[in-house]
C-alpha positions in Angstrom: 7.4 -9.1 3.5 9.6 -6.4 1.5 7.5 -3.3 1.0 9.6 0.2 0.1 7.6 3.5 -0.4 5.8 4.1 -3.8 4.8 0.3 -4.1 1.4 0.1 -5.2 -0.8 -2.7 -3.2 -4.3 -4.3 -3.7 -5.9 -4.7 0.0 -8.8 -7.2 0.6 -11.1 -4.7 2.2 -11.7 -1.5 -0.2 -12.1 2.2 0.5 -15.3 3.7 1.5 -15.3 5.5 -2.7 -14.6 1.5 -3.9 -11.4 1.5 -4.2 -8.9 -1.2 -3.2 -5.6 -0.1 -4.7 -3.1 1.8 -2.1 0.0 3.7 -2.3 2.7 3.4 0.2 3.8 6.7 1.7 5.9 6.1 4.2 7.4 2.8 6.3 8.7 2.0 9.4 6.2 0.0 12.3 3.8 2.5 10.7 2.3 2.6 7.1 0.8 5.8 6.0 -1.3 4.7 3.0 -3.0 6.5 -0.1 -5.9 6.0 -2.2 -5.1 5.5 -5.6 -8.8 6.9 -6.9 -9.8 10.0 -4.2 -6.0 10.7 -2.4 -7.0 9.7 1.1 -4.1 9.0 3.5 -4.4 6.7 6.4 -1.8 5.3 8.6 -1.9 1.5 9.5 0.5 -0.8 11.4 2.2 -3.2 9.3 0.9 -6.3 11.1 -2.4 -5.1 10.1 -1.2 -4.0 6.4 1.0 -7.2 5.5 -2.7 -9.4 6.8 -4.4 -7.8 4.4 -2.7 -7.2 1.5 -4.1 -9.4 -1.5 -1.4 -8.5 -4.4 1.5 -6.1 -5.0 0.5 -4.2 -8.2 3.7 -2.4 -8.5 7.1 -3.0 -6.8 9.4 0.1 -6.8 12.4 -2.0 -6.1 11.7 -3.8 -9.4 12.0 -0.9 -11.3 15.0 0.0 -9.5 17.4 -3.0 -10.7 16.2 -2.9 -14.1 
């Protein structure tokens, strides 16, 4: 799965505030995530991350060959 930083991500589980809408930070073998509603950042393998992702919201690289 192709995920750059600044792509916007709908996880299956939600945030503890209700919130199920990411940011990616940063990539690599390590994710470090943000909550789009209160700006919580959490790291998280990408095995774990590309399991439970639902949707991409927003691509970054789409924007990029436009």
């Amino acid at each position: 799965m192709k995920l750059n930083v600044g792509d916007i991500v709908r996880l299956r589980k939600t945030h503890p505030c209700g919130n199920a809408d990411f940011k990616i930070m940063r990539t690599g073998m390590d994710f470090r995530i943000e909550c789009i509603r209160c700006g919580h950042q959490t790291w998280i393998t990408r095995v774990k991350l590309e399991r439970n992702i639902k949707t991409i919201l927003h691509s970054e690289e789409s924007n990029n060959q436009e």
